[in-house]
C-alpha distance (Angstrom), angle and dihedral (degrees) to the residues before:
residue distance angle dihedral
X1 . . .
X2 3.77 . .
X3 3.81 106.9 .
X4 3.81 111.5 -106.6
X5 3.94 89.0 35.4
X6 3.52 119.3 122.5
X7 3.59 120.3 -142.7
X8 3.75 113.0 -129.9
X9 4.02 112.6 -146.8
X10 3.55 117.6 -158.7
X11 3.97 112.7 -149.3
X12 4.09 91.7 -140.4
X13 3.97 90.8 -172.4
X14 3.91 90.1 76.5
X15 3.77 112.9 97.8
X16 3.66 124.3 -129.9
X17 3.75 142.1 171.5
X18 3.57 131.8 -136.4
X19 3.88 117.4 -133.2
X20 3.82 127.6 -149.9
X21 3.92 119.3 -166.6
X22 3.75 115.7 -149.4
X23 4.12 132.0 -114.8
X24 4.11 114.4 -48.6
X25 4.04 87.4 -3.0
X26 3.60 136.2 100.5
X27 3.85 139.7 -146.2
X28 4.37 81.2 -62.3
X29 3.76 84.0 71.6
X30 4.18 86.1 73.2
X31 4.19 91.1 46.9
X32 3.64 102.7 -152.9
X33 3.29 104.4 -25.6
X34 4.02 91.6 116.6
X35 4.22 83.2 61.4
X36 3.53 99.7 45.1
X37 3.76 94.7 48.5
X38 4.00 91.1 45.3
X39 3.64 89.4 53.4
X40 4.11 92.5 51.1
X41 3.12 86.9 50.8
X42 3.91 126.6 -95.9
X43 3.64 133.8 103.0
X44 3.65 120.9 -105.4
X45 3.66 124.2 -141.6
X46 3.84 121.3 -161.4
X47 4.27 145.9 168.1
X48 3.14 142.0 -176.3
X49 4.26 115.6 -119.0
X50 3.35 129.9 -124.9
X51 3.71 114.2 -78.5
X52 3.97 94.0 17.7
X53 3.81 133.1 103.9
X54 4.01 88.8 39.4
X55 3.79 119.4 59.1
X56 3.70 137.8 -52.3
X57 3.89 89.4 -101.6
X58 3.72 84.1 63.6
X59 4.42 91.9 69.5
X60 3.71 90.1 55.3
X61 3.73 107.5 97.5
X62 4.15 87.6 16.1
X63 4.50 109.5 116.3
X64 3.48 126.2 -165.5
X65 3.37 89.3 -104.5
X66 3.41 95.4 72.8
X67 4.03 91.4 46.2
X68 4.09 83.9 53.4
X69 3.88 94.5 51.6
X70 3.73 96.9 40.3
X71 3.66 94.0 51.6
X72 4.14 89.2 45.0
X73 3.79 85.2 55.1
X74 3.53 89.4 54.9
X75 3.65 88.1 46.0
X76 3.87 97.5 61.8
X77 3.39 96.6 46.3
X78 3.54 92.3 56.1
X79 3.77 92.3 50.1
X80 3.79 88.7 61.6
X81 3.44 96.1 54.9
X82 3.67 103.3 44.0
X83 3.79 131.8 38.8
X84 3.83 87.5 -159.4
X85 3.94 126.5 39.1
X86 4.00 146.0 139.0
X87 3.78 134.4 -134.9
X88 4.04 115.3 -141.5
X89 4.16 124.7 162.3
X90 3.86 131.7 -177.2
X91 3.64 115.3 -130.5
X92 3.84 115.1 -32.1
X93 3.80 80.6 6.6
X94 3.49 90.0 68.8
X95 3.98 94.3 54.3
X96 3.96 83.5 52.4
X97 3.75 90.4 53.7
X98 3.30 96.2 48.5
X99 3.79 99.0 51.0
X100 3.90 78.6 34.0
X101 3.90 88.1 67.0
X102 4.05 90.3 37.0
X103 3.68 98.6 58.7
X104 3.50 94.4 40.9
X105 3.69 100.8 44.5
X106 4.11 90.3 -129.0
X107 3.50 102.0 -151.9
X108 4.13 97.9 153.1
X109 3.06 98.8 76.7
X110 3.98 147.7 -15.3
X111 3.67 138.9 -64.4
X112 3.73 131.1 -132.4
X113 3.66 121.7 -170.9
X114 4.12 115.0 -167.8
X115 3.72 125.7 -161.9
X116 4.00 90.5 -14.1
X117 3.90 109.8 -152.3
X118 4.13 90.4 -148.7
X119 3.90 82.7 138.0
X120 3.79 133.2 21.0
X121 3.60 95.0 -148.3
X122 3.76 109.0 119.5
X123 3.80 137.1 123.4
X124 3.28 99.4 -81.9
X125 3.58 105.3 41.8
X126 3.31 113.3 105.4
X127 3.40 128.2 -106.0
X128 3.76 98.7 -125.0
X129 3.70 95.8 55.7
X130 3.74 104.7 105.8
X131 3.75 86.1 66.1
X132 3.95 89.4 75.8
X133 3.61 86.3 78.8
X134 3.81 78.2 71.9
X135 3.46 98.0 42.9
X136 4.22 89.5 57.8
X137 3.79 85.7 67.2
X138 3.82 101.7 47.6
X139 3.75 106.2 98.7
X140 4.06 113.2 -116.5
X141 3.88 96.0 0.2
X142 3.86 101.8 80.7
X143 4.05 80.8 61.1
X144 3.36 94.8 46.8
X145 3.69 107.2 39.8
X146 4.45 120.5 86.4
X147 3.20 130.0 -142.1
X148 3.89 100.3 -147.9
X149 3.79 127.1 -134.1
X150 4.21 97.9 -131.3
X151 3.27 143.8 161.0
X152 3.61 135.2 -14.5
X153 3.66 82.5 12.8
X154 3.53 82.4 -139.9
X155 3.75 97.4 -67.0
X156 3.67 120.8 117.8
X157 3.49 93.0 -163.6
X158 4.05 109.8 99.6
X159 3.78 101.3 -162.7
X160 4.62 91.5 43.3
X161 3.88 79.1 41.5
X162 3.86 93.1 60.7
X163 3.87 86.5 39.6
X164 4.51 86.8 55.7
X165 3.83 75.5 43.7
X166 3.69 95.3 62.3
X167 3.60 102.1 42.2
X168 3.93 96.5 49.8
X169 4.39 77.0 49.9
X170 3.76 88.2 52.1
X171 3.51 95.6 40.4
X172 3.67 107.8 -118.2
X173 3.76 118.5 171.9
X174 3.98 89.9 -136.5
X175 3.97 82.1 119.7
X176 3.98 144.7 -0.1
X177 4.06 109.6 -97.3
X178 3.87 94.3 -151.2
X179 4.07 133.0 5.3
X180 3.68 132.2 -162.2
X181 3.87 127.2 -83.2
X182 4.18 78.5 -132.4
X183 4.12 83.6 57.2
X184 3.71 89.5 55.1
X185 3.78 98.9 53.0
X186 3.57 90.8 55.4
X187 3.74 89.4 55.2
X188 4.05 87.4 50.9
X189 3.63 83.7 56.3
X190 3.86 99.4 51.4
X191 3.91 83.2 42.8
X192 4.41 87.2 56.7
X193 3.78 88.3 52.5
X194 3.47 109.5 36.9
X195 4.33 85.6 51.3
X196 3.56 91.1 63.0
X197 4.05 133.5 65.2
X198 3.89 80.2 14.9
X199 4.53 85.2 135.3
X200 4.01 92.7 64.7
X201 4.45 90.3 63.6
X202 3.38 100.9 119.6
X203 4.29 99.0 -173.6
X204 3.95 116.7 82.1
X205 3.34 104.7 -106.9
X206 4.05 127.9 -163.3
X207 4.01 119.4 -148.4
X208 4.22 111.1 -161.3
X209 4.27 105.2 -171.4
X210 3.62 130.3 167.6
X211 3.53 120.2 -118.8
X212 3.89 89.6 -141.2
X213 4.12 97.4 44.3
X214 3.55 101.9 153.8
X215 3.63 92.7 -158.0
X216 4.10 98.6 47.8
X217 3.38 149.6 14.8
X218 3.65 137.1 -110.0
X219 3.67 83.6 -119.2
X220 3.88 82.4 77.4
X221 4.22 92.4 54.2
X222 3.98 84.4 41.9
X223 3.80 94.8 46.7
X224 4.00 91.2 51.2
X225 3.60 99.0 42.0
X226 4.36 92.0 42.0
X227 4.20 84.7 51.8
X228 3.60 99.0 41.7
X229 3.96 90.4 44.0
X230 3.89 135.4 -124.5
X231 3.77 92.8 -100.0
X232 4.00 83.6 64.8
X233 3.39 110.1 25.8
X234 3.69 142.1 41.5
X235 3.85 135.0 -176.7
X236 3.90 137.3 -138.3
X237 3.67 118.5 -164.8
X238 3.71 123.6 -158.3
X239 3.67 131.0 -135.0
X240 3.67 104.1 -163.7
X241 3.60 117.5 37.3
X242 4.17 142.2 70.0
X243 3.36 126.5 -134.5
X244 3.96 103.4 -60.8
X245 4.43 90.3 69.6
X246 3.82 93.5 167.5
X247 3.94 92.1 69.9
X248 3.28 103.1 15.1
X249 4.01 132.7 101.5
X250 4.14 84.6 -69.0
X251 3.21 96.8 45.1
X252 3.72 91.5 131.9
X253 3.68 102.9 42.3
X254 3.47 87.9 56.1
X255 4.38 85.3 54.3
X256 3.39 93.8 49.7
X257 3.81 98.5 45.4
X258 4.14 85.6 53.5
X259 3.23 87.5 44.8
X260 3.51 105.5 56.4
X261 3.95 96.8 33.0
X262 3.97 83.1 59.9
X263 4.12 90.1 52.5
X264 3.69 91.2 -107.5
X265 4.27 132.6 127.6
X266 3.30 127.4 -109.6
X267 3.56 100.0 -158.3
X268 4.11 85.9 45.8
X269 3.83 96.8 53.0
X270 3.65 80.5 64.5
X271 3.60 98.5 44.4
X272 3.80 95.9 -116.5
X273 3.81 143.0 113.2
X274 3.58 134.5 158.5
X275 3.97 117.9 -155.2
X276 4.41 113.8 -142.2
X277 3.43 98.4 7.1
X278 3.71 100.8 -155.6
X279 4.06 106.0 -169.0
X280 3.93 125.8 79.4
X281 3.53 128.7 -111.3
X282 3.37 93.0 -103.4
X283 3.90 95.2 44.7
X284 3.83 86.1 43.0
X285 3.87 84.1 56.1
X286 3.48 100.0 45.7
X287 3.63 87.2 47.0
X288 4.14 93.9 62.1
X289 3.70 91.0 40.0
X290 3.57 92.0 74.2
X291 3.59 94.9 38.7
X292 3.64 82.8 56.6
X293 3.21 88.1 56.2
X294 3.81 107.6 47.8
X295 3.61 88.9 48.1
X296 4.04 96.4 51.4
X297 4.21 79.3 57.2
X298 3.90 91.2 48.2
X299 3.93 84.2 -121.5
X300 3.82 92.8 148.3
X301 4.15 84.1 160.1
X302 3.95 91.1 73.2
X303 4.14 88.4 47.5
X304 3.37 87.2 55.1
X305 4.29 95.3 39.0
X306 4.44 78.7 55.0
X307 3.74 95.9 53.8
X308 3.58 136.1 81.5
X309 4.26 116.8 -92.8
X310 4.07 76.7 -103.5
X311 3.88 94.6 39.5
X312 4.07 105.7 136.3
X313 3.97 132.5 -143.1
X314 3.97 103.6 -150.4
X315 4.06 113.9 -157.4
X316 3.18 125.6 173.6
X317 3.60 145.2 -149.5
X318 3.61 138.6 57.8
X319 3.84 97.3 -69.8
X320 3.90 144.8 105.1
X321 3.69 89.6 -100.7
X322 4.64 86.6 52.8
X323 3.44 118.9 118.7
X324 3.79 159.5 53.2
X325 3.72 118.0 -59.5
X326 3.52 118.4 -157.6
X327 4.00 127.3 -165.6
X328 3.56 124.6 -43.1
X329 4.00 92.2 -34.4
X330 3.23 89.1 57.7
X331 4.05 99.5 46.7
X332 3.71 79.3 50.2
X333 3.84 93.7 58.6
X334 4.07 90.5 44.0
X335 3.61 104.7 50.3
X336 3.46 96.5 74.5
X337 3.84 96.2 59.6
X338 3.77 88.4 29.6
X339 4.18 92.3 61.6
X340 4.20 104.9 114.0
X341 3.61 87.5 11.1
X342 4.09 122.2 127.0
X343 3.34 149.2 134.4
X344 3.74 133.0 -107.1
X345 3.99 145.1 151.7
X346 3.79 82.1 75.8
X347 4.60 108.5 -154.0
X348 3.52 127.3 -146.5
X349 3.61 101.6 -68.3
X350 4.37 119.8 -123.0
X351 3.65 122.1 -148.7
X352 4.18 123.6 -162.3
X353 3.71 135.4 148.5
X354 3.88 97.8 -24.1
X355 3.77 93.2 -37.5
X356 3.88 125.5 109.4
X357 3.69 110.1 -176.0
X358 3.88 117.6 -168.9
X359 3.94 129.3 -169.7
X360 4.05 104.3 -130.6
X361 3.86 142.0 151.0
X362 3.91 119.8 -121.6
X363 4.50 102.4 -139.7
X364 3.80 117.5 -162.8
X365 3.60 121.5 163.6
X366 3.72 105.1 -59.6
X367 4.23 91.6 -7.5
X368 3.47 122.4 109.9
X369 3.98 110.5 175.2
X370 3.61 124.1 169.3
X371 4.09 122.0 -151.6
X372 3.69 141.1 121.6
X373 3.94 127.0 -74.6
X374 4.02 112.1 -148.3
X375 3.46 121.5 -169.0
X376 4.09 123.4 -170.0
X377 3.89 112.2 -162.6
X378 3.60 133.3 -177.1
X379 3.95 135.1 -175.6
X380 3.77 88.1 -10.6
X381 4.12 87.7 -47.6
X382 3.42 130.3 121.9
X383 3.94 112.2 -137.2
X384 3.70 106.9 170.1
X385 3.64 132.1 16.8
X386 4.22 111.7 -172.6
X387 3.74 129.5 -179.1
X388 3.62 117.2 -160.1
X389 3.61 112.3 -173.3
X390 4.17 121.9 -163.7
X391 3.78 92.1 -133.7
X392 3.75 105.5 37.5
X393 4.30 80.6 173.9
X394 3.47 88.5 73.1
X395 3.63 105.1 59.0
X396 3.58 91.0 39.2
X397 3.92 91.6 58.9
X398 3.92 86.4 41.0
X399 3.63 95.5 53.0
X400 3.41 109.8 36.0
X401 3.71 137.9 -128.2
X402 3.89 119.9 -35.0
X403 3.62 117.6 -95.2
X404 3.49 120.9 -127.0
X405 3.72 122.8 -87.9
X406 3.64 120.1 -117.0
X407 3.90 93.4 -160.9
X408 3.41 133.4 -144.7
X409 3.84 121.3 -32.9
X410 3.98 130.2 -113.1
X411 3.62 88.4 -102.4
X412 3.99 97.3 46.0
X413 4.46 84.5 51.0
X414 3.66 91.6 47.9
X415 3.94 85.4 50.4
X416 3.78 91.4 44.9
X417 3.83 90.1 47.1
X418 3.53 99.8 48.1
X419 3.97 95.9 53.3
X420 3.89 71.9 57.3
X421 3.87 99.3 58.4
X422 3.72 90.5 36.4
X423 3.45 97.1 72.9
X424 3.73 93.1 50.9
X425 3.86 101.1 50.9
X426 4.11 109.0 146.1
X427 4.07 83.7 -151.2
X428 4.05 107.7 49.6
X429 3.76 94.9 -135.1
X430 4.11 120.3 -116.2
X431 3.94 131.6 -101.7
X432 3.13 100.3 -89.9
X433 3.67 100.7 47.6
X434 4.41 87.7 45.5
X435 3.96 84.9 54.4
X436 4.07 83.2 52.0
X437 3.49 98.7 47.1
X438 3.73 94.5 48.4
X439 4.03 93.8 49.8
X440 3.19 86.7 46.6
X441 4.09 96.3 49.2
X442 4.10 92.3 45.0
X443 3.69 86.9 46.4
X444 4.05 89.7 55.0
X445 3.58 96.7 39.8
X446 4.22 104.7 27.4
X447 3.52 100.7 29.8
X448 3.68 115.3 -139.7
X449 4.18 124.2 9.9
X450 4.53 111.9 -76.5
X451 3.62 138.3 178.0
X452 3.69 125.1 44.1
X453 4.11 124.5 -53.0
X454 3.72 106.8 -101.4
X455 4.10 117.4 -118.8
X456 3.82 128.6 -90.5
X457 3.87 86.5 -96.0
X458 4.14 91.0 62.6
X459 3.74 89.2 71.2
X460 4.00 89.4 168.9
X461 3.60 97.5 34.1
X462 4.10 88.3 56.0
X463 3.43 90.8 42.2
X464 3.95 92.2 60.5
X465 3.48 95.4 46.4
X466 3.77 95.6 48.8
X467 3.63 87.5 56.1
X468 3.92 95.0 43.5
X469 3.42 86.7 47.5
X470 3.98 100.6 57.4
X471 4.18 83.2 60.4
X472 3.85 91.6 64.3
X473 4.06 113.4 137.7
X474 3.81 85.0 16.6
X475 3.96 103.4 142.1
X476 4.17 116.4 -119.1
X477 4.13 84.7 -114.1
X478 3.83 95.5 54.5
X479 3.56 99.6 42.0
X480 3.74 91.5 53.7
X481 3.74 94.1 47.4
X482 3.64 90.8 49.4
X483 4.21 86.8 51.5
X484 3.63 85.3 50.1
X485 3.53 95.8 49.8
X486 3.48 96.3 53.4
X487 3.36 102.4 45.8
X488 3.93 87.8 54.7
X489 3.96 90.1 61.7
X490 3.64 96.5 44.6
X491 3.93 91.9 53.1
X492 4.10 79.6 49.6
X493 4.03 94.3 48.3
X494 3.86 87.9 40.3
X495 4.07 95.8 55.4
C-alpha cells in the first residue's frame, strides 16, 4: 500500500438494502424510506438510471437493457460490501428488482417489490392504451409522441397533491413531467421478462399495492405473489393511497410493513419506544386525532396543555427553530418560531404500543416540507412529540441559522451539582430528609404529583407520594432551589 494511504475496512456484517427508483423519478419516488431504514439500522444503497436525473429527452434512445445492467452493477458492488442485503424498487423499479433478484439468484437477503406495474390496467388508464403497442411500430411517432405526467399524479391525497402541483409549477426536477412513447416500450419489455421464470426466485419477497392504483391493478400484486408462490411471498394491499404509496396517505403502513419484513422496528427507526403502554387502541387513536388536529391549526399551546409537565417537542435540524422543548419553558421558547407554522397533507395514521405515527407536511410561509409526525402517549399523556422531516435541508435554509444557546441557568447548575454531591454524602441522610429530597426532585423534574395513591399496604410508596404531593403548584425554579438548598446543609451536617 502506498505510504500515506489509508486502508478503508468495510464491516460486511452490517445489513443494507438496495433501492431502485421507478421510470422518470428519482430516489423521491421511495419518500423516506432511505431515512427510516438508516435509522433501524442498515445501509442503503442507491443510483440514478440511465436517462433519469436530466430531462425527459435524455430516456429516448435509453433500452431496458441498459436499466438491467446498470442496476446489476449496482448489485455487485453491494455484494462486496455486505454479507447481508435486500433489493426493493418503486414502480418500474420494482419490475427491475424483481428480475434483479431472478437473474441473480438473490439468496442474501429479501426482496420487496412496491406498486409493481406487471399490468397497466387501472382506473385511470385510459382506455386506448393498448394501442401503443401500435404506436412502437410506426416509424418517427414513438419518438415523437409524450406520455404526460397528469393529474392526481398518483397521489390520493388532495392537499400533498396541490403541493406535487406546485413543484411541477415551479419547476423542480423532483420528477420528469412527460416521457417518450419509445420509454414506454422498453418498460413493456421489462414487464415480458420479469412475468416469466418468476417460480425459480428463491428470496421471500413482500408485494405492498393499493387497492385504488390508478395506474394498475391488483391483478399485478396477485400475479407476482401467485408466480412467486405463498411459501415465498406475501402481499399487503392498501386502502388509502394511489399509485405513488411511499408519500402518499399510507405512507407509513407501507414503512412499517418494510420494516418489519426486513426484521427491523418501527417504533426504533424512529428512535422511540414507550414501555406499558396503558391506553387502548381506540383511546390511543382518539388521543392522536386531536393532536392531529391542534397541530393542522398551528395550536402548539394545546400539544403542550396534552403532555406531561416534562412532555418534549423534538425538531430537528441545524436551525433557530432545532431542538428539544421541554414543558412550559420550552413551549415558551418555541412559539416564537412556531407562529404561522402547521401541519397539513395529513397520511393514514399507524398505531403500535403507545405510538401513533402519522405521515404529514410541516407549511410555513413559502415552506412546504414533507416528513413523519410520531407521537408516544401514556396513561392519557403525551410524552414525546417528534417531527422527522425527509429533507431536513429545507427547513434549515427556511429557518435560518441556529441562535446561540444561553445554557442552563444558576439555579438549573446548582440543581445539576447537587444531584452530584448527593451521592457522595459522608453521613447517608435520614427518612425524612430522603422523602424531601425526592419530592423535591419529582417536583423539579415531573412537575406536579400523577398516577393513583398507592394502598395502605405500600407503606413507602404512600409515603412518597404524600410528600410529592405537599409540593403541588410549586414552580420548576423553586423546587430545584429548594433541592439545592438542602443538599448544601446536609453536606454541612454530614462533615
Amino acid at each position: 500500500m502506498p505510504s500515506g494511504t489509508a486502508e478503508v475496512r468495510v464491516d460486511k456484517s452490517v445489513p443494507a438494502v438496495f433501492l431502485i427508483h421507478g421510470l422518470g423519478g428519482t430516489q423521491y419516488d421511495l419518500g423516506s424510506m432511505h431515512k427510516r431504514l438508516k435509522n433501524a439500522g442498515f445501509v442503503t444503497h442507491s443510483l440514478t438510471l440511465p436517462g433519469h436525473g436530466t430531462t425527459p429527452e435524455d430516456l429516448l434512445n435509453v433500452t431496458a437493457e441498459q436499466w438491467m445492467e446498470a442496476v446489476t452493477a449496482k448489485y455487485h458492488e453491494v455484494a462486496a460490501q455486505h454479507d447481508n442485503f435486500h433489493i426493493m424498487g418503486m414502480c418500474m423499479g420494482s419490475l427491475l428488482a424483481v428480475e434483479l433478484a431472478k437473474r441473480q439468484r438473490h439468496t442474501r437477503g429479501k426482496l420487496v417489490a412496491l406498486a409493481p406495474p406487471i399490468y397497466i390496467d387501472g382506473w385511470g388508464t385510459a382506455w386506448y392504451s393498448p394501442l401503443r403497442h401500435l404506436v412502437y411500430y410506426i416509424p418517427g411517432l414513438n419518438r415523437t409522441m409524450k406520455v404526460e405526467e397528469e393529474d392526481p399524479f398518483g397521489i390520493k391525497n388532495e392537499q400533498l397533491r396541490a403541493i406535487v402541483k406546485a413543484k411541477f409549477a415551479r419547476g423542480e426536477a423532483f420528477h420528469y413531467k412527460w416521457v417518450p412513447i419509445a420509454c414506454v416500450r422498453q418498460v413493456d419489455r421489462l414487464r415480458g421478462w420479469v412475468m416469466k421464470g418468476l417460480k425459480t426466485m428463491a428470496c421471500e419477497t413482500l408485494v405492498i399495492h393499493a387497492r385504488e392504483d390508478e395506474l394498475t391493478s391488483l391483478a399485478s400484486a396477485n400475479y407476482l405473489v401467485e408466480q412467486i408462490g405463498g411459501a415465498k411471498a406475501r402481499m399487503v394491499v392498501l386502502e388509502n393511497s394511489y399509485h405513488m404509496i411511499c408519500v402518499d396517505n399510507d405512507r407509513e403502513q407501507v414503512a412499517r410493513n418494510v420494516l418489519e419484513f426486513l426484521g427491523a422496528s418501527s417504533a426504533a427507526s424512529l428512535g422511540m419506544a414507550v414501555d406499558d403502554p396503558k391506553m387502548s387502541a381506540d383511546a390511543l387513536m382518539a388521543f392522536a386525532k386531536e393532536l392531529i388536529a391542534a397541530l393542522e391549526a398551528g395550536d402548539f399551546r394545546t400539544i403542550f396543555a396534552k403532555g406531561a409537565s416534562d412532555m418534549g417537542w423534538f425538531q430537528p435540524g441545524v436551525n433557530r427553530a432545532s431542538g428539544v422543548y421541554r414543558g412550559n419553558k420550552g413551549l415558551q421558547a418555541m412559539l416564537p418560531w412556531a407562529e404561522g407554522v402547521r401541519f397539513t397533507a395529513f397520511g393514514q395514521p399507524v398505531y403500535n404500543a403507545g405510538i401513533a405515527v402519522c405521515p404529514a407536511t410541516l407549511v410555513a410561509g413559502g415552506l412546504m416540507s414533507q416528513g413523519v409526525l410520531a407521537f408516544a402517549v401514556q396513561s392519557g399523556r403525551l410524552l414525546d412529540a417528534r417531527w422527522f422531516p425527509d429533507d431536513v435541508a429545507l427547513e434549515d435554509a427556511y429557518f435560518g441559522a441556529p441562535v446561540a444557546a444561553s445554557g442552563p441557568s444558576d439555579t438549573e447548575k446548582a440543581f445539576e451539582a447537587a444531584q452530584v454531591t448527593v451521592k457522595a454524602l459522608a453521613k447517608p441522610p435520614g427518612d425524612d430528609e430522603l422523602l424531601a429530597l425526592y419530592a423535591l426532585y419529582k417536583q423539579a423534574t415531573a412537575g406536579d404529583v400523577s398516577g393513583e395513591r398507592p394502598g395502605m399496604m405500600d407503606i413507602v410508596g404512600r409515603a412518597k407520594y404524600d410528600a410529592w404531593a405537599q409540593r403541588k403548584g410549586e414552580t420548576r425554579e423553586v423546587a430545584m432551589a429548594a433541592y439545592s438548598q438542602l443538599v448544601e446543609k446536609l453536606a454541612r451536617a454530614s462533615h
